[in-house]
C-alpha positions as CSV (number, residue, x, y, z in Angstrom):
1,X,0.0,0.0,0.0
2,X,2.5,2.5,0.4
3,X,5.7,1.5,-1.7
4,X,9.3,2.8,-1.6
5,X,10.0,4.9,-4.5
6,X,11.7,3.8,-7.4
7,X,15.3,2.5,-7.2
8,X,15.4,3.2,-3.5
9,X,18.6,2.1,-1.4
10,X,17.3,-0.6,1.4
11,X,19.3,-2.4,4.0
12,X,17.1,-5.0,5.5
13,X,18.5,-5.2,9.6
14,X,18.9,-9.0,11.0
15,X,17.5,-10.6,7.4
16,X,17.8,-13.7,8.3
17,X,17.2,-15.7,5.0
18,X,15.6,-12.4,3.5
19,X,12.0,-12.7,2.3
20,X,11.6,-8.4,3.4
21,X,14.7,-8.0,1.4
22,X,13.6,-10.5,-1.3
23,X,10.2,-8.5,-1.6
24,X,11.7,-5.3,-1.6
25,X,14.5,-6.1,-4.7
26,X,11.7,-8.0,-6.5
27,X,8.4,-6.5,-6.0
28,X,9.9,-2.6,-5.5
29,X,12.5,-2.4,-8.0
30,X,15.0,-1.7,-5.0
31,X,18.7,-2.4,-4.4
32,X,18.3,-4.4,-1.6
33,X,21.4,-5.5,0.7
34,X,20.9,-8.1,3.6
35,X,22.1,-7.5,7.0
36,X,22.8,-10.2,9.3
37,X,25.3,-11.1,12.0
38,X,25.3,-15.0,11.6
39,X,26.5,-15.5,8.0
40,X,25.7,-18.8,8.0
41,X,22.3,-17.7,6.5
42,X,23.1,-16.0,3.9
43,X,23.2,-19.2,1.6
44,X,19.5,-19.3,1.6
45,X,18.6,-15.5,1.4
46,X,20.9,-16.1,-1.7
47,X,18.3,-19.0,-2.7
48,X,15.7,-17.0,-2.0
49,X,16.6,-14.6,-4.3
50,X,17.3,-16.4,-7.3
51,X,14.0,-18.3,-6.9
52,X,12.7,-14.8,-6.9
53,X,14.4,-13.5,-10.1
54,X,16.2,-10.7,-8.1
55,X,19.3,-9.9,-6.3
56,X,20.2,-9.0,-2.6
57,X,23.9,-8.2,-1.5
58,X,24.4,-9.9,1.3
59,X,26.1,-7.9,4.2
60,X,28.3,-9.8,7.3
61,X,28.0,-7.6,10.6
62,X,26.8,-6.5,13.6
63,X,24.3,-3.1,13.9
64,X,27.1,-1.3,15.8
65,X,29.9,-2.3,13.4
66,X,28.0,0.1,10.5
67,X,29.8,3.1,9.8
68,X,28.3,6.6,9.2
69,X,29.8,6.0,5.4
70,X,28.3,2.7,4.6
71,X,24.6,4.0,6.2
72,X,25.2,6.9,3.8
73,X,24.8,4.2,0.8
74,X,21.2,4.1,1.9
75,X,17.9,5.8,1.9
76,X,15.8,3.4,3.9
77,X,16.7,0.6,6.9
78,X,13.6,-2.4,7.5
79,X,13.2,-5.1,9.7
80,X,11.4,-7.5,10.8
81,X,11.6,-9.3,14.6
82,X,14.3,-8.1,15.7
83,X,13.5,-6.2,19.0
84,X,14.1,-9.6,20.9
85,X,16.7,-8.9,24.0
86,X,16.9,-6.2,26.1
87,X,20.0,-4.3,25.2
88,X,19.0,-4.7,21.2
89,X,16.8,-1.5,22.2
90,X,19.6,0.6,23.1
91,X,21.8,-0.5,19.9
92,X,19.1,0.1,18.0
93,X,18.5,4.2,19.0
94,X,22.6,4.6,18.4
95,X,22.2,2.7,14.9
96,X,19.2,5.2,14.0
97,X,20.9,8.6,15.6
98,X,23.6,7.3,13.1
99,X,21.2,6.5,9.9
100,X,19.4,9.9,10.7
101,X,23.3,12.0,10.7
102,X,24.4,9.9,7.5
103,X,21.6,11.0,5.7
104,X,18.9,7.8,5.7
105,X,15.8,9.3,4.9
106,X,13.6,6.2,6.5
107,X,13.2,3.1,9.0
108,X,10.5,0.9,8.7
109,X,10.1,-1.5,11.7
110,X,7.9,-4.5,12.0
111,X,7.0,-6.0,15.5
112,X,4.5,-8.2,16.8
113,X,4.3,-5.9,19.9
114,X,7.0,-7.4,22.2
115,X,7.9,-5.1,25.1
116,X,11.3,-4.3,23.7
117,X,9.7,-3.2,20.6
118,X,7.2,-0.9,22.7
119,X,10.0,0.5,24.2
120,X,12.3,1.2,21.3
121,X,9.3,2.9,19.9
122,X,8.4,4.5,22.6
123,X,11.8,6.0,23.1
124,X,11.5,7.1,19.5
125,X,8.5,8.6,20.2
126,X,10.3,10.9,22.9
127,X,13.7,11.4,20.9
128,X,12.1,12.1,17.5
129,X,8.5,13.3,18.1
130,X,7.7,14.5,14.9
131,X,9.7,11.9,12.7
132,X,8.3,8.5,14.7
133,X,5.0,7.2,14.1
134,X,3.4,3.8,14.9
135,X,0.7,1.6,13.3
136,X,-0.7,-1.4,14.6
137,X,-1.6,-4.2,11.8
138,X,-3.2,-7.4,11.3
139,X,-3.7,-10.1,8.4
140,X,-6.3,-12.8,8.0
141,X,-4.4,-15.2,6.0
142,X,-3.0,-17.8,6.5
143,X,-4.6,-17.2,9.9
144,X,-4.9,-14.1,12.6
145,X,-1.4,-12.1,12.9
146,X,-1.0,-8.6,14.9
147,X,1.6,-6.3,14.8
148,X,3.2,-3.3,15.3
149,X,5.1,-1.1,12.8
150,X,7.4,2.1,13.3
151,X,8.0,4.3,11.0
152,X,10.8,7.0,11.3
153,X,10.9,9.6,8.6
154,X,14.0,11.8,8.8
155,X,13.9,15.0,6.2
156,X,16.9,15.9,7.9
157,X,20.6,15.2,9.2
158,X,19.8,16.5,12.6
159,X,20.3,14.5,15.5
């Protein structure tokens, strides 16, 4: 419903085997990198990919080993799940002060509402007031899911 604009930069955080990433090369036209700390799945995002028709570089590090000059290769961070252990929350605000300096225009966040997600957006919500916003979601198929999703939208390199 609301795509990313043509031939945006994305760097999916924690990918795992990739289907966001997947999605976002082969169904948005985007150049799509893969970020995961254990590089032993990177075989199947790879797999994934090619049984999608589309390409995903594949990236081999932590969230505090990007630099300000690789986040400036991008105009928009996702993921997906990966507000699971307590200090992830306070990782994650240093890797988005970061994105926001280096010029990353977006961060998409999907949840489904744990309470480290809650308070990463929540802290967000205080930091960046009016860049953060939050949506809760739901699907019907293949059965009931619920969700959260937080949207930063930086316009500029202010921190």
């Amino acid at each position: 419903e609301n795509p990313l604009p043509a031939g945006s930069r994305v760097l999916e955080l924690g990918c795992g085997w990739g289907p966001a990433s997947v999605f976002c090369a082969s169904q948005q036209q985007a150049q799509v990198t893969g970020l995961d700390i254990d590089d032993s799945v990177f075989p199947y995002l790879d797999m994934l990919a090619a049984a999608n028709d589309c390409k995903v570089k594949p990236l081999h590090a932590a969230f505090a080993d990007l630099s300000d000059k690789q986040l400036a290769k991008f105009d928009t961070l996702i993921g997906a799940d990966i507000c699971f252990w307590d200090g992830l929350t306070e990782e994650l605000l240093a890797l988005f002060k970061r994105a926001r300096k280096a010029g990353v225009k977006q961060i998409l966040l999907a949840d489904p509402g744990r309470t480290t997600f809650v308070k990463l957006r929540d802290e967000c919500e205080q930091r960046w007031p009016d860049c953060t916003r939050h949506d809760y979601w739901y699907a019907l198929e293949p059965k009931r899911f619920e969700g959260q999703i937080l949207q930063l939208q930086f316009s500029s390199a202010e921190s």
